[in-house]
C-alpha positions as CSV (number, residue, x, y, z in Angstrom):
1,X,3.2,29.6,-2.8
2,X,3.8,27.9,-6.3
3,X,6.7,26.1,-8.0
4,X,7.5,26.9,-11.7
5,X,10.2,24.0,-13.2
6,X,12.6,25.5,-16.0
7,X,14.6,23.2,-17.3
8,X,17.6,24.4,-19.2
9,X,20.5,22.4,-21.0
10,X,24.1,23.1,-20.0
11,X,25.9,20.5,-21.9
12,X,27.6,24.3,-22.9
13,X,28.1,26.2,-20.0
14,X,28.7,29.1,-23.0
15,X,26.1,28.8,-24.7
16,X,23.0,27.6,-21.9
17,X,19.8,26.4,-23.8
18,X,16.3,26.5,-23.1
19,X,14.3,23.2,-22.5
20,X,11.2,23.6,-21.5
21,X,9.1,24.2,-18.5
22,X,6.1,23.3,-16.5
23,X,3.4,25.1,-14.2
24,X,3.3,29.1,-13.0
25,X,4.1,30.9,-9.9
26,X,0.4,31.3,-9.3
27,X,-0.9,28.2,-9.9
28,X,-0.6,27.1,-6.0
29,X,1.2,24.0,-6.6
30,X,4.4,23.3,-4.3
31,X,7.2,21.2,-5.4
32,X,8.6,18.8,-2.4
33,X,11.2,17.7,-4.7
34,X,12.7,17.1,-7.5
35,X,14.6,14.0,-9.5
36,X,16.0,13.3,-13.2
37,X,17.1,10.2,-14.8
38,X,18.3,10.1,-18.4
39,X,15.8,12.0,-20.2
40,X,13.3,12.8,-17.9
41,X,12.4,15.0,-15.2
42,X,9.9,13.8,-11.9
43,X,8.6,16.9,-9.7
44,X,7.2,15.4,-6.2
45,X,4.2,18.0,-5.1
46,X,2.8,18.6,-1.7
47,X,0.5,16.3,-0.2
48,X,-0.8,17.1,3.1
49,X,-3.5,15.9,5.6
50,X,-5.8,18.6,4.5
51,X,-7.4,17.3,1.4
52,X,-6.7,19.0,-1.8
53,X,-8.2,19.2,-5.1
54,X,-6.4,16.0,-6.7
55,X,-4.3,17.9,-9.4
56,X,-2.5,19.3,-6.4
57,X,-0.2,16.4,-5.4
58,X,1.2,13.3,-6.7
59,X,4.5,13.2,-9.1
60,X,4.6,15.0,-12.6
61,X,7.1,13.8,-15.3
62,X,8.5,15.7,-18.0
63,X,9.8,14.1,-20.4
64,X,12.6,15.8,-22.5
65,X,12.4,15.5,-26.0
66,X,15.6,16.0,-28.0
């Protein structure tokens, strides 16, 4: 399966804001978890004991710009 990350801003639950967001359904990345702190946004992917191609685990940041 694949994660997709959309990040959305609820500082007004009225009036809900789009962020940004990161990777596709069918890119066949899995998210393990997920973090924030202050501005930014850390997505844990899948590593497993079946090697895969590098850009399919490890931690991605997304920084929020605002």
């Amino acid at each position: 399966g694949g994660s997709e990350i959309t990040v959305i801003g609820v500082s007004d639950p009225n009036n809900c804001t789009y962020i940004t967001s990161y990777g596709t359904k069918s890119d066949n990345q899995s998210v393990w978890g997920l973090s924030s702190e202050s501005n930014k946004i850390n997505a844990t992917y899948i590593s497993a004991i079946i090697p895969y191609p590098e850009n399919w685990n490890g931690v991605k940041c997304i920084k929020l710009l605002n």
